[in-house]
Phi, psi and omega in degrees: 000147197279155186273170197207117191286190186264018180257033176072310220308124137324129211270147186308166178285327179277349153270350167286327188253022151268310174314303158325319167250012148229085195259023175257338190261357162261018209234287197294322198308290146010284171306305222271336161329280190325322194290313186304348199269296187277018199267001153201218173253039154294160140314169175299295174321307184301324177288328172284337151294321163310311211270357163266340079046259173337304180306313221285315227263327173273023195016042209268080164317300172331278229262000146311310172293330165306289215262046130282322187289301183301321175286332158308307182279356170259035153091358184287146160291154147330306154336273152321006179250317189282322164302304186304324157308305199284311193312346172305345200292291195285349159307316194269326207084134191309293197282019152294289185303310187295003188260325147319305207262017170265319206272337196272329187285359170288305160325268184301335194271022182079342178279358185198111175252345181214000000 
C-alpha cells in the first residue's frame, strides 16, 4: 500500500522504495528531521519557507514542490510563497528565480500534487 504524507498526498514513487529499502537509514534521516523541526523556535510556516529558499537556492525541483506543498499546508498564502520566491532574484539571479517561480506555479495552478 502507497505511504501517504499528512496532508493525504501520495508519497513520490522513488521515495517510497527508498524507505522499503532502506528502512533503518530512513528512520534515522526521518529522526534527525523532526529533531531539527523541533530544535528551535520557528513556527511551521516559517520553517518550510525557509526550507523552500533552500530548495529554490539548491536547485532541487522535487523538493520545491515538497516544500511548497507543505508551507501550504502550515498556513503560508501564495503570496507569501511567492515573496519567498522572488527574494532568490538577488542572489541567485532572474533566470534561477523564474526556473522557481515555473516549479512553484506547478505547484499552486495545480498541475504537479506529488
Amino acid at each position: 500500500m502507497a505511504q501517504k504524507t499528512k496532508a493525504g498526498e501520495k508519497l513520490p514513487g522513488p521515495f517510497e522504495k527508498f524507505m522499503k529499502e532502506f528502512p533503518d537509514v530512513f528512520a534515522g534521516y526521518d529522526a534527525m528531521g523532526k529533531a531539527a523541526h523541533a530544535g528551535g523556535p520557528l513556527d511551521a510556516k516559517t520553517r518550510e519557507l525557509v526550507k523552500l529558499g533552500m530548495s529554490i537556492g539548491a536547485r532541487l525541483e522535487g523538493a520545491t514542490h515538497s516544500h511548497v506543498r507543505k508551507a501550504l499546508a502550515a498556513g503560508a498564502t501564495a503570496k507569501e510563497i511567492r515573496h519567498a520566491t522572488v527574494l532568490a532574484i538577488s542572489t541567485l539571479g532572474l533566470p534561477t528565480t523564474i526556473m522557481a517561480f515555473t516549479w512553484v506555479d506547478d505547484v499552486l495552478n495545480g498541475k504537479r500534487r506529488r
